[in-house]
Structure formats: C-alpha cells, structure tokens
MMTF fields as JSON, N, C-alpha, C and O atoms, coordinates in Angstrom:
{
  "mmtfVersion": "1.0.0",
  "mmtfProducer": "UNKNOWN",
  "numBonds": 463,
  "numAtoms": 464,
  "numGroups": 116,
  "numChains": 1,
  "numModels": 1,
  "chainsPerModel": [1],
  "groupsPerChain": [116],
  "chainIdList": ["A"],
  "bondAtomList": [4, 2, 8, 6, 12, 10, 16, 14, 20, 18, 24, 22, 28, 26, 32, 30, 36, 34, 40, 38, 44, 42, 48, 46, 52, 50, 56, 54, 60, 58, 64, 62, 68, 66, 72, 70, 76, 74, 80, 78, 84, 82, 88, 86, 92, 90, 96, 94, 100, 98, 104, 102, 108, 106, 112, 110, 116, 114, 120, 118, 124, 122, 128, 126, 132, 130, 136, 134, 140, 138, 144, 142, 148, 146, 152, 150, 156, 154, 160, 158, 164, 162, 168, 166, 172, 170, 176, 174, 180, 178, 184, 182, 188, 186, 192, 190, 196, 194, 200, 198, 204, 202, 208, 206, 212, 210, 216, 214, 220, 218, 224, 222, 228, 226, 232, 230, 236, 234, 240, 238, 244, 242, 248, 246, 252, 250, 256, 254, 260, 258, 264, 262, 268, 266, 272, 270, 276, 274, 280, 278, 284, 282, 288, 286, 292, 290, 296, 294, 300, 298, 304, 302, 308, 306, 312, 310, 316, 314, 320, 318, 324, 322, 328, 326, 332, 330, 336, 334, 340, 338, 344, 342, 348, 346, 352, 350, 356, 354, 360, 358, 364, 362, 368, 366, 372, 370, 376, 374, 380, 378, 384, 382, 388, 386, 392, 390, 396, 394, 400, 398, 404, 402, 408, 406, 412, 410, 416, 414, 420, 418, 424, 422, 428, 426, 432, 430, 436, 434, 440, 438, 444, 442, 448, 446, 452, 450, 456, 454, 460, 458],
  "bondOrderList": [1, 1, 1, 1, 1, 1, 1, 1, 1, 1, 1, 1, 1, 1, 1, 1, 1, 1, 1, 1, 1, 1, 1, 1, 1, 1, 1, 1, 1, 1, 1, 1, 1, 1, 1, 1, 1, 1, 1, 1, 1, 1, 1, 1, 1, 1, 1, 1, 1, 1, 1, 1, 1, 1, 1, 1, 1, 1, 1, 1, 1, 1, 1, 1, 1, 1, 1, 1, 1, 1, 1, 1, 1, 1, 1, 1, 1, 1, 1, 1, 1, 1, 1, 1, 1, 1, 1, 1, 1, 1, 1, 1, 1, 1, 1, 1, 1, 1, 1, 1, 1, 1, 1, 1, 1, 1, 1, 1, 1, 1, 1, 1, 1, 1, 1],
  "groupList": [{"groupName": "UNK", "atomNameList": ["N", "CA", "C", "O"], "elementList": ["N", "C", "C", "O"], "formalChargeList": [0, 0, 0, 0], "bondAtomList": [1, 0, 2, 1, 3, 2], "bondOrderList": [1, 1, 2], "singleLetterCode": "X", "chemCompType": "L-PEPTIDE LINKING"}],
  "groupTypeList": [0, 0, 0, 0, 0, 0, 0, 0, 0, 0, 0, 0, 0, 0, 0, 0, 0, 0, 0, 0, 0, 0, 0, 0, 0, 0, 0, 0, 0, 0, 0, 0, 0, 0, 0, 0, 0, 0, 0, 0, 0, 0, 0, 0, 0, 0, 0, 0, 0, 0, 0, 0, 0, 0, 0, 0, 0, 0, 0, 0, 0, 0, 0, 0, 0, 0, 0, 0, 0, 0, 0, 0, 0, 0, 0, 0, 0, 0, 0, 0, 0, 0, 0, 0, 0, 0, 0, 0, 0, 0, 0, 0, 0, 0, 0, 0, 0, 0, 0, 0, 0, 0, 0, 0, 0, 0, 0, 0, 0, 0, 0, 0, 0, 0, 0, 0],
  "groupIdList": [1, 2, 3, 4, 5, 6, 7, 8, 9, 10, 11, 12, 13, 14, 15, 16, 17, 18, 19, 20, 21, 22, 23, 24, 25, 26, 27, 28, 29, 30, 31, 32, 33, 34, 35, 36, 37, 38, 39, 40, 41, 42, 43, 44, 45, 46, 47, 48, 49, 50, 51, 52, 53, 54, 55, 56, 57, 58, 59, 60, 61, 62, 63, 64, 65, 66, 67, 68, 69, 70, 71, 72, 73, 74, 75, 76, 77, 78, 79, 80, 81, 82, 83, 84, 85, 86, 87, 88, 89, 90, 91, 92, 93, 94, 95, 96, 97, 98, 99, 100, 101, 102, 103, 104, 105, 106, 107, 108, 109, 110, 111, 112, 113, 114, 115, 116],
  "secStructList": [7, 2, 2, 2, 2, 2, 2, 2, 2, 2, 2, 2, 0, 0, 0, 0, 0, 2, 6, 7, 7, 6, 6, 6, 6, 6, 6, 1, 1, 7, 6, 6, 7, 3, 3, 3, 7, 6, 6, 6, 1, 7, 3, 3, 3, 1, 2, 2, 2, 2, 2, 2, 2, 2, 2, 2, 2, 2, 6, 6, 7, 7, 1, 7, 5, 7, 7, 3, 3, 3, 3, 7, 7, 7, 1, 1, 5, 7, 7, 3, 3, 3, 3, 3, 3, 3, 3, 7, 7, 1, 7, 7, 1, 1, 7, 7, 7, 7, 7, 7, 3, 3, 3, 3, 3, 3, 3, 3, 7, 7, 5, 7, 7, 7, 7, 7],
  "xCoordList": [-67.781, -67.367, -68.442, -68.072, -70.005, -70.82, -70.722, -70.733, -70.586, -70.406, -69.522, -69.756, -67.9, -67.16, -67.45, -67.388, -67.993, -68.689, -69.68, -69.619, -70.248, -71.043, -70.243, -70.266, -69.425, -68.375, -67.792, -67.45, -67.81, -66.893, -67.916, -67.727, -69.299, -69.792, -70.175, -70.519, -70.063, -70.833, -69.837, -70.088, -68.483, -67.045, -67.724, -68.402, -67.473, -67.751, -68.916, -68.869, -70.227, -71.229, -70.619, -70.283, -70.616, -70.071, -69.184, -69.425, -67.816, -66.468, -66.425, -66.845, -66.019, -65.754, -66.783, -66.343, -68.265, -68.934, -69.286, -69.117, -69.511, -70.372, -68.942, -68.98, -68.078, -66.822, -65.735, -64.775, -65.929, -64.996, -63.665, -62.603, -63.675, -62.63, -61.825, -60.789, -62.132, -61.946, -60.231, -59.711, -59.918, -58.307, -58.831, -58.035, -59.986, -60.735, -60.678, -60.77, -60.44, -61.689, -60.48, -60.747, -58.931, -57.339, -57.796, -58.322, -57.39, -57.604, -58.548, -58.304, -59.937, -61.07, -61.864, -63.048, -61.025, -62.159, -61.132, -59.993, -61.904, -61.275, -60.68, -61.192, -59.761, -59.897, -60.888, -60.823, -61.854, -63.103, -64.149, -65.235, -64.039, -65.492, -66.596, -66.174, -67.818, -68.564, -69.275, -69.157, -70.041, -70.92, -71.725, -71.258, -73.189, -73.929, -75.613, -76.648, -75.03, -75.748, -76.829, -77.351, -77.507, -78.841, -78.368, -77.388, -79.703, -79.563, -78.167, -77.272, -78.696, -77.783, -76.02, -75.342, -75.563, -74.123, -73.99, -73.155, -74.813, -74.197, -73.697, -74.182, -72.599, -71.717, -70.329, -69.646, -69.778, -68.481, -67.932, -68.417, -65.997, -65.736, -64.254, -63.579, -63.746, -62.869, -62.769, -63.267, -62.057, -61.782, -61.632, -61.9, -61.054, -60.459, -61.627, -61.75, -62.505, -63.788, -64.551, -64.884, -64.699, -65.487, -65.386, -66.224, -64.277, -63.278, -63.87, -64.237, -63.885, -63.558, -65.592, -66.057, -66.432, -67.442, -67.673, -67.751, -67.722, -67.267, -66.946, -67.806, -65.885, -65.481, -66.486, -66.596, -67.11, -67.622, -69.337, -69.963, -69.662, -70.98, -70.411, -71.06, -69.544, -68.941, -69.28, -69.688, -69.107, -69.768, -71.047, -71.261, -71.751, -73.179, -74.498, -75.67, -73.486, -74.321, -73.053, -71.864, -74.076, -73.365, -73.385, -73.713, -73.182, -73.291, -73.619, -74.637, -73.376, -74.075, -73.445, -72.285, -74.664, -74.684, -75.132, -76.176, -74.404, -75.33, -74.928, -74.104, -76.309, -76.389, -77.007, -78.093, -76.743, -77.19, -78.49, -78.573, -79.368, -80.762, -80.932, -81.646, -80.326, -81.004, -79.706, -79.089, -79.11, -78.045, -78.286, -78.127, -78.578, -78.69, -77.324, -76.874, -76.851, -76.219, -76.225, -77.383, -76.014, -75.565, -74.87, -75.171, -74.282, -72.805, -71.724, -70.688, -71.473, -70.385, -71.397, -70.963, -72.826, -73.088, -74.043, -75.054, -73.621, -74.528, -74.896, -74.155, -76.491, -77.93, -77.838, -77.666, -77.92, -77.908, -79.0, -79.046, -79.864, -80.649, -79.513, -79.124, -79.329, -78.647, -79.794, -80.517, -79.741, -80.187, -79.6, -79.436, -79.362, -78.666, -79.546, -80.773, -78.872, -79.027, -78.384, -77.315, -78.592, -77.768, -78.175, -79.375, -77.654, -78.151, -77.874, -76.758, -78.487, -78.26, -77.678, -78.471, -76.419, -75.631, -74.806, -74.016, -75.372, -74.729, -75.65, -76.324, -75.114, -76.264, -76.046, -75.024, -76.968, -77.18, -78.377, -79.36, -78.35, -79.127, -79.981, -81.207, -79.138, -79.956, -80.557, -81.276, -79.996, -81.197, -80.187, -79.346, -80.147, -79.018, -80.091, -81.161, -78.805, -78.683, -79.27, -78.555, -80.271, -80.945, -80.473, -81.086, -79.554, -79.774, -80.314, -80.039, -81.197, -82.306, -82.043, -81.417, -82.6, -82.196, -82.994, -84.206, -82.534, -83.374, -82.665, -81.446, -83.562, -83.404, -83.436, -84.005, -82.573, -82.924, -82.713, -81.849, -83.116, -82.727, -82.546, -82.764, -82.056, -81.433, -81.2, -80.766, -81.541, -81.203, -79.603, -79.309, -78.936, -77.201, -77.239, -77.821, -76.598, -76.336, -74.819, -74.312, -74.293, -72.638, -72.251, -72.545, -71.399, -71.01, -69.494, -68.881, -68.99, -67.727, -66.947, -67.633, -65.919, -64.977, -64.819, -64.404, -65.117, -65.497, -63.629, -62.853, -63.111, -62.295, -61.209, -61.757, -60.096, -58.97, -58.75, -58.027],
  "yCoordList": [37.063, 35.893, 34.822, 33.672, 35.105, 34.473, 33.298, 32.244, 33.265, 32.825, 31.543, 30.463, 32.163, 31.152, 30.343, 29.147, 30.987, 29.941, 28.943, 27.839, 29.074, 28.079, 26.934, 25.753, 27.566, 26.626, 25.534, 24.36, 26.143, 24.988, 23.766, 22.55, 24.684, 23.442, 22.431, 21.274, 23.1, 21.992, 21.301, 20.172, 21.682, 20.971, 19.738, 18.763, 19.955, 18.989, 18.147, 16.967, 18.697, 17.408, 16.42, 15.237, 17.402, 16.463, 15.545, 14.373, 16.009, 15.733, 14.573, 13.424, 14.934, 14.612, 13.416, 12.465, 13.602, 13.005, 11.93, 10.811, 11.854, 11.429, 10.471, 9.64, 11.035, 10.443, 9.767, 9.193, 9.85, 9.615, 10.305, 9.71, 11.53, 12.653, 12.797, 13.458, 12.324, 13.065, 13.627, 14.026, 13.522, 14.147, 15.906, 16.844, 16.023, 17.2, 18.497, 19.725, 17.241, 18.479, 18.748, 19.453, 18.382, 19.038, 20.505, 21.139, 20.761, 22.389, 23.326, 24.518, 22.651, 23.565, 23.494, 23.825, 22.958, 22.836, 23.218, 22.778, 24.238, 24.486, 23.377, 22.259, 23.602, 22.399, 22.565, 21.869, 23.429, 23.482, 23.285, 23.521, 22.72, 22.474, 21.829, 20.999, 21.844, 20.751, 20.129, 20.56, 19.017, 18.751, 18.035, 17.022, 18.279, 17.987, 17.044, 17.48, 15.832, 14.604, 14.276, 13.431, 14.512, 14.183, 12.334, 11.776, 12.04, 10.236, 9.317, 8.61, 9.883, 8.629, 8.654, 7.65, 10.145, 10.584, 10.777, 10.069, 11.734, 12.578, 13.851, 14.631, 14.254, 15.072, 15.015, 14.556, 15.289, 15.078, 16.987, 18.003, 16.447, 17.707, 17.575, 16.856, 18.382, 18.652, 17.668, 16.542, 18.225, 18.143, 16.267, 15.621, 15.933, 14.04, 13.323, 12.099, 14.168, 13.409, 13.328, 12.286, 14.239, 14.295, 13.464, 12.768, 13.627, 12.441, 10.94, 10.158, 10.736, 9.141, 8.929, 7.803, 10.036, 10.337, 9.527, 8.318, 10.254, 10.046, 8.683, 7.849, 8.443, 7.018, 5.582, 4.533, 5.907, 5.171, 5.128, 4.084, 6.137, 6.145, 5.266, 4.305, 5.501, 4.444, 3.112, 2.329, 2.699, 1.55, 0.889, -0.316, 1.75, 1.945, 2.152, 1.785, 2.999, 3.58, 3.254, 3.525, 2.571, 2.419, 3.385, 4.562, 3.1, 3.973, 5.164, 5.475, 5.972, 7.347, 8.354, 8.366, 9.348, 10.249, 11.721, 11.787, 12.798, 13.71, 14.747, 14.784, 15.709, 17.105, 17.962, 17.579, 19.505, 20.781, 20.576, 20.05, 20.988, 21.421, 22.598, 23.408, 22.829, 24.925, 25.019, 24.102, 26.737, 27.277, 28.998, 29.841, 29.091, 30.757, 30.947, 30.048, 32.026, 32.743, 33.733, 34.02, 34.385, 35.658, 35.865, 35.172, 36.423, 36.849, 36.091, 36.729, 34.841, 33.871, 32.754, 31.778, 32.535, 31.218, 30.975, 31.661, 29.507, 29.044, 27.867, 26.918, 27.874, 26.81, 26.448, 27.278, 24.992, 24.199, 22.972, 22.247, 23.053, 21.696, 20.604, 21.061, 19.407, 18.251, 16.975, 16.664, 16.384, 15.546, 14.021, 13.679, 13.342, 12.337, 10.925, 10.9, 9.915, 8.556, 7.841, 8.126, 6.327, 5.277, 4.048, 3.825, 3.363, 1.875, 1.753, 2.226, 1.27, 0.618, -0.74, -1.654, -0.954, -1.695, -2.182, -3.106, -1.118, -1.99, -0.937, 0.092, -2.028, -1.163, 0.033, 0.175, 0.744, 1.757, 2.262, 2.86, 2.096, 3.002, 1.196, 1.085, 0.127, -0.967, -1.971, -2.955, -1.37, -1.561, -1.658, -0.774, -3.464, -3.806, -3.152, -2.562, -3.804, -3.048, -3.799, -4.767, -3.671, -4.482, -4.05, -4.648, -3.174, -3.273, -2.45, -2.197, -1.919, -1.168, 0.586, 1.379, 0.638, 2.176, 3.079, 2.862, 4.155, 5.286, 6.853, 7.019, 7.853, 8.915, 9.949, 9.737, 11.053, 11.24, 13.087, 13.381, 13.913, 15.095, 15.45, 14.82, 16.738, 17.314, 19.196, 19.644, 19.906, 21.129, 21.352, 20.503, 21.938, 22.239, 23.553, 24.456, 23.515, 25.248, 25.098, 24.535, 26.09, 25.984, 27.133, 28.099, 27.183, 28.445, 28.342, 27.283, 29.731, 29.606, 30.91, 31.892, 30.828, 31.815, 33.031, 32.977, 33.872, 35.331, 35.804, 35.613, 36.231, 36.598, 37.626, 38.642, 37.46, 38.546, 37.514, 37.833],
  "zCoordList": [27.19, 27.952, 27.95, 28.185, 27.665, 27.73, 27.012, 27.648, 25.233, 24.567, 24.526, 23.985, 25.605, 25.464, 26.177, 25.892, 27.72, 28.438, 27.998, 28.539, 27.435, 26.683, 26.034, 26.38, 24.886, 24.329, 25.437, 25.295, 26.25, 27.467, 27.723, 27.677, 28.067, 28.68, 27.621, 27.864, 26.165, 25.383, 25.095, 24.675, 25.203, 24.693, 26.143, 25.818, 27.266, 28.414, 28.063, 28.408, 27.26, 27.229, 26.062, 26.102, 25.0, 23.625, 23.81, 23.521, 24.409, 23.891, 25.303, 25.162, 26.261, 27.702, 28.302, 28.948, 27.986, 28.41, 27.12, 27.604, 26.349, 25.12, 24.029, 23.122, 24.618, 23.628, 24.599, 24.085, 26.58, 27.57, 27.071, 27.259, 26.445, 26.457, 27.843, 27.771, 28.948, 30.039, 30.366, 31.407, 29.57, 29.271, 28.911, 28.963, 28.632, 28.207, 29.494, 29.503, 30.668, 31.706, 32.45, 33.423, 32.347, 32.931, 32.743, 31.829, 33.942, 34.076, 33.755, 33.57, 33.667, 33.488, 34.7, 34.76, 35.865, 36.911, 38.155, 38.308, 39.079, 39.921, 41.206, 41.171, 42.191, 43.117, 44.092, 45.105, 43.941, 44.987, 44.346, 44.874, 42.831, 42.263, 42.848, 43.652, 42.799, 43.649, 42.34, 41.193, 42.764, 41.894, 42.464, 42.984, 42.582, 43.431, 42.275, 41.771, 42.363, 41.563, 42.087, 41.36, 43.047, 43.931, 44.691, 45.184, 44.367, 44.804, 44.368, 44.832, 43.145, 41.794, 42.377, 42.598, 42.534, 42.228, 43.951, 44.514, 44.779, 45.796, 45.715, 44.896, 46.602, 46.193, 45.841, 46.757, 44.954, 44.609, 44.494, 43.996, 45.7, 45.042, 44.929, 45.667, 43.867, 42.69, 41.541, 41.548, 40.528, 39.485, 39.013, 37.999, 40.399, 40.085, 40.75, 40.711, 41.379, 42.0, 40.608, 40.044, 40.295, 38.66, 37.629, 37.055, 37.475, 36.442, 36.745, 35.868, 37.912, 38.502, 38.436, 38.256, 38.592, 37.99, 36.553, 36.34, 35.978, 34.573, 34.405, 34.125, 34.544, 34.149, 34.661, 34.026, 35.922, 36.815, 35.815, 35.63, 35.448, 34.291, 33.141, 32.73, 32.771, 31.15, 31.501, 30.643, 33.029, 33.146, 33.464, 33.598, 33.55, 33.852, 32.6, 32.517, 31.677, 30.513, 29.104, 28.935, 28.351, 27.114, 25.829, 25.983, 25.099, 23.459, 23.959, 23.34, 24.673, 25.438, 24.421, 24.009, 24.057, 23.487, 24.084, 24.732, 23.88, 24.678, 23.335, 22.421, 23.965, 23.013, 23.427, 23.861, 23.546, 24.231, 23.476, 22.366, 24.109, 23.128, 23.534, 22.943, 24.546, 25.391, 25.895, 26.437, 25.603, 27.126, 27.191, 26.307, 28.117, 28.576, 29.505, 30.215, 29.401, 29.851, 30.758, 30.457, 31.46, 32.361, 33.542, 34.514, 33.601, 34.092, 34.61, 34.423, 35.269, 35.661, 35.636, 36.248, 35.041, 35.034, 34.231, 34.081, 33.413, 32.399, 32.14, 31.887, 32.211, 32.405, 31.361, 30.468, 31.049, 29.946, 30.347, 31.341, 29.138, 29.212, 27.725, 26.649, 28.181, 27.473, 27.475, 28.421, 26.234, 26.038, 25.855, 24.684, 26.579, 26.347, 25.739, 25.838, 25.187, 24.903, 24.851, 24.31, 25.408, 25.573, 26.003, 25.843, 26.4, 26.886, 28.34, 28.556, 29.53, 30.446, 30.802, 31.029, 30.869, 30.565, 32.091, 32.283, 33.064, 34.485, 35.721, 35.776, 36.579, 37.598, 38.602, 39.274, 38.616, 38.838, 40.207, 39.77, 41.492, 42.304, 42.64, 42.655, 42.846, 43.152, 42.042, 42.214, 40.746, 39.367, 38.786, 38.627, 38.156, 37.111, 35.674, 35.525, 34.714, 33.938, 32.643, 32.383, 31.808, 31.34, 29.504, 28.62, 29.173, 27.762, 27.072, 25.9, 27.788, 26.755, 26.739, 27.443, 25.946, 25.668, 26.211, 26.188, 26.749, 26.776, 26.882, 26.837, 27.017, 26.555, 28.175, 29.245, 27.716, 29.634, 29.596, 28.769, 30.07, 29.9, 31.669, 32.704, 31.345, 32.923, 32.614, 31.553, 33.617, 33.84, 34.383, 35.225, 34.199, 34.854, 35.015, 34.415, 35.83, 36.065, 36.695, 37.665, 35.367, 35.925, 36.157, 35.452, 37.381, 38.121, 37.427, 37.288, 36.998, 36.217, 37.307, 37.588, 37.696, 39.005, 38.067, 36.909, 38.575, 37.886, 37.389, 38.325, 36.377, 35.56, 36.609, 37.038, 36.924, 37.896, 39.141, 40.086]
}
C-alpha cells in the first residue's frame, strides 16, 4: 500500500498542483481532511476548502512547478519533501507580487484513513 500511497501524493504535487489539475483531487480526500498551512494558508478543512486553496495560489504564484525530491513511507502515512518553482505574480501575506522567481521547498506529512 506504501507505494501506491506515494503515487497519490506525487499525482497531487505534479498533476493537481503544478498543472491546476484540480479535477484530480474528486474523491481522494476525505470530508474531514484538514490541512494545516501555518501563517500563509491557516487551517482549511475538507476536500472544497482545499480546492478553493489551490485555485486561490494560481493567483498568487505563476509558471509554478513542483517535484518530489524525497518520500518515505510507513504504515497510513507518507512524508514528502517537494520542490517547487515559479514567479510571484500577486500578493501574498501583505507582500505584492513582484515577478521574480524563486524556488521554495516544504516537508508534508500525509495521513491516508487506514484500509476497511
């Protein structure tokens, strides 16, 4: 199960995040998901809080690219370091958005609802 778990989350950085797939993330998220963004995001929870997530960065961050560089596994949850790039293109946390590019990494740890 490890394995596929992985597949999911990198389908979610690649596809969902990096391409605005978000037609991607129908039914891979429970309705009690949380997602807990610190300053920038807050907390958001379920599946259409996420989404509206998502879409709300497309305007914030341009040409955005992301890619797994690390994911470990074990038993219902899997840590992924992603590397993203893109442009700052609207504002964000008080701080418009100037154009310029940069590069940004992050730790995740995704809890997946144990199988039965």
């Amino acid at each position: 199960m490890s394995e596929e778990q992985k597949a999911i989350v990198r389908l979610i950085r690649a596809e969902a995040l990096s391409k605005n797939r978000h037609d991607l993330l129908d039914g891979l998220y429970a309705d009690d998901y949380a997602f807990h963004g610190g300053a920038a995001y807050g907390e958001l929870t379920g599946p259409e809080a996420f989404k509206q997530l998502l879409q709300g960065m497309s305007q914030v961050v341009g040409d955005y690219v992301e890619t797994v560089e690390d994911q470990i596994a074990e038993a219902n949850k899997v840590v992924t370091r992603p590397r993203g790039h893109g442009k700052a293109i609207g504002e964000l946390l008080g701080v418009a958005g100037n154009g310029r590019e940069f590069t940004a990494t992050a730790i995740l740890i995704t809890a997946f609802n144990p199988p039965g």
